[in-house]
C-alpha positions in Angstrom: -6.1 -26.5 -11.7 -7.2 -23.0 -10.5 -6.0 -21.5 -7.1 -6.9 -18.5 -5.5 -4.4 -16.6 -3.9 -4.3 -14.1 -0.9 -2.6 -12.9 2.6 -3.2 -10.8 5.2 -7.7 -10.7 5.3 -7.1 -9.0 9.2 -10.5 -10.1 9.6 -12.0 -7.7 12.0 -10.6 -4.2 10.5 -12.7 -2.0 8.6 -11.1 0.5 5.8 -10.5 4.2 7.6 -10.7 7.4 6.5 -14.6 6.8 4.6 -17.4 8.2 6.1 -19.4 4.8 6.8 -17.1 2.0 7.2 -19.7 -0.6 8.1 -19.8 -2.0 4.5 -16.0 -1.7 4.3 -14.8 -4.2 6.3 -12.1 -7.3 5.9 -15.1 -10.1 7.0 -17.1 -8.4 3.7 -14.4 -8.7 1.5 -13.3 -12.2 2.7 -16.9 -13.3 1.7 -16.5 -11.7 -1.6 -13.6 -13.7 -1.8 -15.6 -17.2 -0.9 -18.0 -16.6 -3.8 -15.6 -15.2 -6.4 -13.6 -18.9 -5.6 -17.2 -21.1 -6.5 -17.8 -18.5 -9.5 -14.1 -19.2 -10.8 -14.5 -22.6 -9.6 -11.5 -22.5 -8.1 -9.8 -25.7 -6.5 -8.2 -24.1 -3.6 -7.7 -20.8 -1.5 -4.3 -20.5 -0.2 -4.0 -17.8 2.7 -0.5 -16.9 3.7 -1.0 -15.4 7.2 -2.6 -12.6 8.9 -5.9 -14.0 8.3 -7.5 -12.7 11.3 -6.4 -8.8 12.7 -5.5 -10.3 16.6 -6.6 -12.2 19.1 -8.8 -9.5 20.4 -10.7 -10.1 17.1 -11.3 -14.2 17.8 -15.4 -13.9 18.1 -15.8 -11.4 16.0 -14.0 -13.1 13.3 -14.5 -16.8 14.2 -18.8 -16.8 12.6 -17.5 -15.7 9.4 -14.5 -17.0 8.8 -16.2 -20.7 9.9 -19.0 -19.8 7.6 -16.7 -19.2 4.4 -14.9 -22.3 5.3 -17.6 -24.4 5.3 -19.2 -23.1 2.0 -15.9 -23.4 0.2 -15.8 -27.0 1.4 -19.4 -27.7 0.3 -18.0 -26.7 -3.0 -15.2 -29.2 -3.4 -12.7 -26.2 -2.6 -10.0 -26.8 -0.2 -8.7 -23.8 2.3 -4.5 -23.8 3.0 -3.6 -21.3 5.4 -0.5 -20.4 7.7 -0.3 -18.2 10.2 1.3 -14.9 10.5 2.5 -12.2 13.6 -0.9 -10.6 13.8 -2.7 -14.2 14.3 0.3 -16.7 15.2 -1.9 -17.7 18.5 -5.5 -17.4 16.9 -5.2 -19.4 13.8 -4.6 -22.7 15.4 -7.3 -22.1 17.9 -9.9 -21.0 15.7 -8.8 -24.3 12.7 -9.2 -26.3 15.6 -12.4 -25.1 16.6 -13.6 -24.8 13.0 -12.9 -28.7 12.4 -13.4 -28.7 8.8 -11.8 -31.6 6.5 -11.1 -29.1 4.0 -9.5 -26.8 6.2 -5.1 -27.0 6.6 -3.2 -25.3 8.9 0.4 -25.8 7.6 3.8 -25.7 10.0 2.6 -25.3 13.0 5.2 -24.6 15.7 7.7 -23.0 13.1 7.9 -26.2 11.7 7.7 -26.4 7.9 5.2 -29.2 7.0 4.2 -30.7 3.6 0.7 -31.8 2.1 0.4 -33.1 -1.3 -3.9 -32.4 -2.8 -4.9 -34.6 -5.5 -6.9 -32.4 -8.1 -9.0 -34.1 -10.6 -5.6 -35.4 -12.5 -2.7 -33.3 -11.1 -1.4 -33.1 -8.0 -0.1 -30.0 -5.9 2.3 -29.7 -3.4 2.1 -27.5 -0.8 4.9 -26.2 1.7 4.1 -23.9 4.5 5.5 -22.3 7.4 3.7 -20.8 10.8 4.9 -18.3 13.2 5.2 -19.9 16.6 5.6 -16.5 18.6 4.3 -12.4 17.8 7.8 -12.0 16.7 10.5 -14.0 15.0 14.0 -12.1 14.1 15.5 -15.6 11.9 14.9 -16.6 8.2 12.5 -19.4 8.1 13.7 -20.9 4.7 17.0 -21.7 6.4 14.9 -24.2 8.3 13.4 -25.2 5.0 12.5 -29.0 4.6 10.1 -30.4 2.4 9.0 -34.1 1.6 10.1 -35.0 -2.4 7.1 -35.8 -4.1 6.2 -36.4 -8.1 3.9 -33.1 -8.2 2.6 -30.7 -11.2 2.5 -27.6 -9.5 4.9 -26.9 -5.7 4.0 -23.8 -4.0 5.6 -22.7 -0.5 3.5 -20.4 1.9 6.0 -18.3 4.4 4.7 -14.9 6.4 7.6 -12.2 6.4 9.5 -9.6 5.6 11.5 -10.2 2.6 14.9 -8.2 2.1 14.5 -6.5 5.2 17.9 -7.5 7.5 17.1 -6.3 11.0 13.2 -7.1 10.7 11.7 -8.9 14.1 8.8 -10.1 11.7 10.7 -13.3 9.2 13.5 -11.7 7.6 13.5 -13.9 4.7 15.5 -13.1 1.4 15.2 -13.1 -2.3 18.4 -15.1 -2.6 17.5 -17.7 -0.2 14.0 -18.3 -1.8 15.3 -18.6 -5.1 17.4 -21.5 -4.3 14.4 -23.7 -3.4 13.2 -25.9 -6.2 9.2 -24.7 -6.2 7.1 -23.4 -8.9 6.7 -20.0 -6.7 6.5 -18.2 -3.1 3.2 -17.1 -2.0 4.3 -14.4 1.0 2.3 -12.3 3.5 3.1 -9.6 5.8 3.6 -6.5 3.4 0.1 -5.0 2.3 1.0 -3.8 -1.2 0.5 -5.9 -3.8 3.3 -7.0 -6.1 5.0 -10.1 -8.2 8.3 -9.8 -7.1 9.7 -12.6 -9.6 7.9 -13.7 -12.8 10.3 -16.4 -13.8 10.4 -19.3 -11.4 10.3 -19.4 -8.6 8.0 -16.2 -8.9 7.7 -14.5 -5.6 4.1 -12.9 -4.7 3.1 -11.1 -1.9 -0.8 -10.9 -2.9 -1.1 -7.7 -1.1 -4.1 -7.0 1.7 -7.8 -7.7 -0.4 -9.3 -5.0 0.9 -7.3 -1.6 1.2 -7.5 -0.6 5.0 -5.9 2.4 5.1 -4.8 5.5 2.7 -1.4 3.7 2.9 -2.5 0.9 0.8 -2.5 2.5 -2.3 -3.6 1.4 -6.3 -5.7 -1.7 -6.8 -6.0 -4.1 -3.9 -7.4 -7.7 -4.5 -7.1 -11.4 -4.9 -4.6 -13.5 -7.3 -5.4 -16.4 -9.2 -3.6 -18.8 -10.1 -4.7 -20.9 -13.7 -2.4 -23.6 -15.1 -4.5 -24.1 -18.2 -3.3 -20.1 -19.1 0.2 -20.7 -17.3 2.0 -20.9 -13.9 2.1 -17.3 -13.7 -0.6 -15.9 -11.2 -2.7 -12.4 -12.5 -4.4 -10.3 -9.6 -8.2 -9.7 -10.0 -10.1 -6.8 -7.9 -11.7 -6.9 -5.2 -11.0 -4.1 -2.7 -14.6 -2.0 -2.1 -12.1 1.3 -1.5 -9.3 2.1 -3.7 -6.9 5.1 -1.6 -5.0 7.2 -4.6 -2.6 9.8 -4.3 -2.8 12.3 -7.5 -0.7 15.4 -8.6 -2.5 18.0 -10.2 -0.5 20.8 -12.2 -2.0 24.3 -12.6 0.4 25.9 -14.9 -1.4 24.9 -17.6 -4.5 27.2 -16.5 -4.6 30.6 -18.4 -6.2 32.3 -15.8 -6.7 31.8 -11.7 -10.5 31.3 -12.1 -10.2 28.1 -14.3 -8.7 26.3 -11.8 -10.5 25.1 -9.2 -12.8 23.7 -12.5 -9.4 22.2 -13.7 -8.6 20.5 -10.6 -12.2 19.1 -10.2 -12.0 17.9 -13.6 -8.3 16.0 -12.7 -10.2 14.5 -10.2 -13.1 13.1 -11.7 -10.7 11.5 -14.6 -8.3 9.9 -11.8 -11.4 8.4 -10.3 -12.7 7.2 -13.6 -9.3 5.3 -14.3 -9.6 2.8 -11.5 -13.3 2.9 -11.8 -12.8 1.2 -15.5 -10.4 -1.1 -14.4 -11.9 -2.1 -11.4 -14.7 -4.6 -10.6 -17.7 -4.2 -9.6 -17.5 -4.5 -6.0 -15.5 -1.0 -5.7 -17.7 1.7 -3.8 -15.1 4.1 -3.2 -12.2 6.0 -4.7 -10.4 8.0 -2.1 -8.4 10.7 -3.3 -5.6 12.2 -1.7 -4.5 15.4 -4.4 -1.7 17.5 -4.3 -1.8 20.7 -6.2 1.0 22.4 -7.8 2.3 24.7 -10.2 2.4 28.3 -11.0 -0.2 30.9 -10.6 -1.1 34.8 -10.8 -2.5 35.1 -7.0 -1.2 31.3 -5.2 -3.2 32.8 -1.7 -6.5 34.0 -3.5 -6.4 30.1 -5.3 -5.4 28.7 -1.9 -8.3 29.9 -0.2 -10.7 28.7 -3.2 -9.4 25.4 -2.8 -9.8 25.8 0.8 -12.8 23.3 1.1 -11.7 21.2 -1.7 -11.6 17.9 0.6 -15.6 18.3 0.7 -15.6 16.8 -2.9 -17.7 14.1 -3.2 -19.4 12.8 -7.1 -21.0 9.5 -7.8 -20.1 8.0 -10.9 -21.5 4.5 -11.6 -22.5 4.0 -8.5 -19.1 4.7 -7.3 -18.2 7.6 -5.1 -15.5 9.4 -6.3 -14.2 11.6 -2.9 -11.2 14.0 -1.6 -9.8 12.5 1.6 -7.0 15.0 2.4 -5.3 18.2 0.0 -2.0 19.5 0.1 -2.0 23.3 -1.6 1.8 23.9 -3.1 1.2 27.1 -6.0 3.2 29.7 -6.0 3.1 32.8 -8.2 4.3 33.1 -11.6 8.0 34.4 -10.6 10.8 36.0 -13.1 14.1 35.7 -11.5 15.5 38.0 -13.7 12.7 40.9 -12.8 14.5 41.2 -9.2 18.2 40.6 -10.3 20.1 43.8 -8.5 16.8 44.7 -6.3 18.3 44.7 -3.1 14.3 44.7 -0.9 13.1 42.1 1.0 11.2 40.6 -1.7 13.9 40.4 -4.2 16.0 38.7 -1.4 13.2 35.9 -0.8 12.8 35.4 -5.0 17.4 35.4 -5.0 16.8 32.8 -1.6 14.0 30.8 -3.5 16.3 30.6 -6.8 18.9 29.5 -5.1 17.0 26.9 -3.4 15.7 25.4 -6.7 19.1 25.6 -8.2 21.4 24.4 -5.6 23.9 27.0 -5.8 24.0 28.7 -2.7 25.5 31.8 -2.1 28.3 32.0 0.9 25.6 33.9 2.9 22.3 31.0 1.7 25.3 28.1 2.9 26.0 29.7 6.1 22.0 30.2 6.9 21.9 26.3 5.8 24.5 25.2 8.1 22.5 27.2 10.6 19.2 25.7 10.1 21.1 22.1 10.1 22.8 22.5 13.4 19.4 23.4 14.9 17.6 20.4 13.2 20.0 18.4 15.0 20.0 20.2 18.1 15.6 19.9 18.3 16.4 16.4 17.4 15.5 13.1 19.9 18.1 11.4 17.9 21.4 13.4 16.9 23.1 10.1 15.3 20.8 9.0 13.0 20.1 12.9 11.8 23.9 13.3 11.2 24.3 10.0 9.6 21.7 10.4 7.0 24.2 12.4 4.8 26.3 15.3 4.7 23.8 18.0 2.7 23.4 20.7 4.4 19.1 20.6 4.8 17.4 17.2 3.7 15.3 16.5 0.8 12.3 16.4 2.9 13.5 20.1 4.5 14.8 21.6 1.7 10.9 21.1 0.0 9.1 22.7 3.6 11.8 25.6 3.3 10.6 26.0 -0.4 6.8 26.0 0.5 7.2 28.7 3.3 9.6 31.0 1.2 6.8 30.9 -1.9 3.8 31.7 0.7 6.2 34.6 2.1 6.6 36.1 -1.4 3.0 35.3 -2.8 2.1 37.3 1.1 4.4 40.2 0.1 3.6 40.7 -3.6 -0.5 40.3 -2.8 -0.3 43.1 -0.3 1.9 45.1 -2.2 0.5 44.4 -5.7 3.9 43.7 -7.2 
């Protein structure tokens, strides 16, 4: 038997940060998803929550998803869904309202229920779980009960959060899933795609189909699910945007001129990676680069990068674009050429080393005690800020201290010419 696999649709979002969004929407990506089940001839589409964004989203969402519904059924393929926080009240009304015998709503109520499909020869069991309010702070699979039934393949359905204690959203766990006698766990609720578990029970959370956000990272799609090739689902893309962070080193450049060619050229060959292993519904990479490394003048390369989110190629008929930049060069610094200077510059280069290093200086630990006492101070919440550990300045801090101290010392040596 083939199934196709997938969670959170939101139908009723479109992907952000693109210039036109009409064509990158969760209704156009769930219809990709109805034909690429007939073309796979897939036996059934299991949905594990979040299908529809909200209830605000009911009309909008109700033509379309009713539509795909029907033309799966008029190909034989069955549609198992249960609902998750986002759509816990909508679901039911809008499988109700779509009244389609091929269409399953499973545990209602918080109630885990059982159906058993007959396909061609095998039979599959499916187990699955709805949430019965927006939030729900208990582990569902303590409440787990399923019928015994002589099946080939048993698959449970649950929305949540999985390994997360003090979640309001299904804290279910690793350990409490693997002690329930299935084949595997199709979850919803976290957006990134990932097989937690290969050996059984595998644990998938299929991941959102179509990236909504530059949060969603990597390659976003469906799963399916082929017993002839194994019990083991692969994922298959589907996602029209595909949101990327990249790093892009400069050292490497010989001179300041080659780099902004250097950097375009990064670009184009991170762009090229996920258009080759894409599919053919992908309009859009998004790139969000980060630039660092050494350089002779960091300000002068700065400001020729300064427009470098205006990058826009098509390749393939897919647009390869800069969504956001973050500039961290410095200059090309030898400690050792300000050891026993005693000038404001040479302090900043002996601060910066020290930095990099981790081996403050009595005066560099007493100006870090200083800047910690004020963190806390500016901060809304002193107990968390304190418990986080004892360093003196954060990871997070200790990098924004770094940037500001290199643009000080690029400043000074520019205008001096040192």
């Amino acid at each position: 038997m083939k199934l196709l696999l997938s969670a959170d649709l939101h139908l009723g979002r479109q992907s952000s940060r693109v210039g036109d969004r009409t064509s990158h929407t969760t209704i156009a990506c769930w219809q990709r998803m109805v034909n690429l089940a007939i073309e796979r001839g897939v036996n059934a589409v299991l949905l594990a929550g979040d299908v529809v964004e909200q209830r605000n989203k009911r009309f909008e969402s109700y033509g379309p998803l009713s539509a795909g519904i029907a033309k799966l059924a008029a190909a034989g393929i069955t549609t198992v869904s249960v609902s998750g926080n986002h759509d816990f009240d909508v679901l039911p009304q809008l499988v109700d309202s779509i009244d389609q015998d091929l269409f399953f709503l499973l545990g209602r109520n918080g109630n885990w229920e059982t159906k058993v499909f007959t396909i061609g020869d095998e039979r599959l069991q499916v187990d699955g779980w709805c949430f019965p309010d927006k939030r729900v702070p208990v582990n569902p699979v303590a409440s787990y009960v399923a019928e015994d039934h002589e099946v080939d393949l048993h698959l449970a359905m649950v929305h949540g959060d999985l390994d997360a204690t003090n979640s309001r959203y299904a804290p279910i766990t690793t350990d409490s899933l693997s002690k329930i006698n299935v084949t595997g766990w199709l979850l919803g609720h976290i957006h990134k795609p990932e097989l937690k578990n290969a050996s059984q029970p595998w644990i998938l959370y299929p991941g959102s189909p179509q990236a909504m956000d530059p949060g969603e990272t990597e390659m976003h799609g469906v799963w399916l699910l082929d017993t002839d090739l194994g019990v083991e689902p692969r994922q298959i893309p589907l996602s029209s945007i595909c949101y990327s962070p990249v790093e892009i080193n400069v050292t490497a450049c010989d001179e300041d001129d080659a780099i902004s060619g250097f950097v375009e050229k990064k670009l184009k060959e991170h762009g090229l990676a996920f258009i080759e292993n894409s599919s053919a519904e992908l309009g859009i990479v998004s790139l969000r680069p980060t630039i660092i490394g050494d350089c002779q003048q960091p300000l002068t390369v700065g400001r020729d990068l300064e427009y470098l989110d205006e990058y826009q190629i098509d390749v393939a008929g897919v647009s390869i674009e800069v969504d956001k930049v973050v500039v961290n060069i410095r200059q090309e610094l030898s400690f050792e050429e300000f050891a026993g200077q005693k000038n404001g510059l040479a302090k900043a280069v002996q601060l910066l080393q020290e930095l990099e290093t981790g081996e403050y200086s009595t005066a560099t630990t007493r100006l870090m005690e200083n800047f910690r006492a004020r963190s806390v101070k500016l901060s809304n919440n002193y107990s968390s800020l304190i418990a986080v550990d004892d360093e003196l300045v954060s990871g997070q801090q200790l990098e924004q201290l770094k940037r500001k101290l290199t643009n000080i010392i690029s400043t000074i040596r520019e205008q001096s010419d040192v």
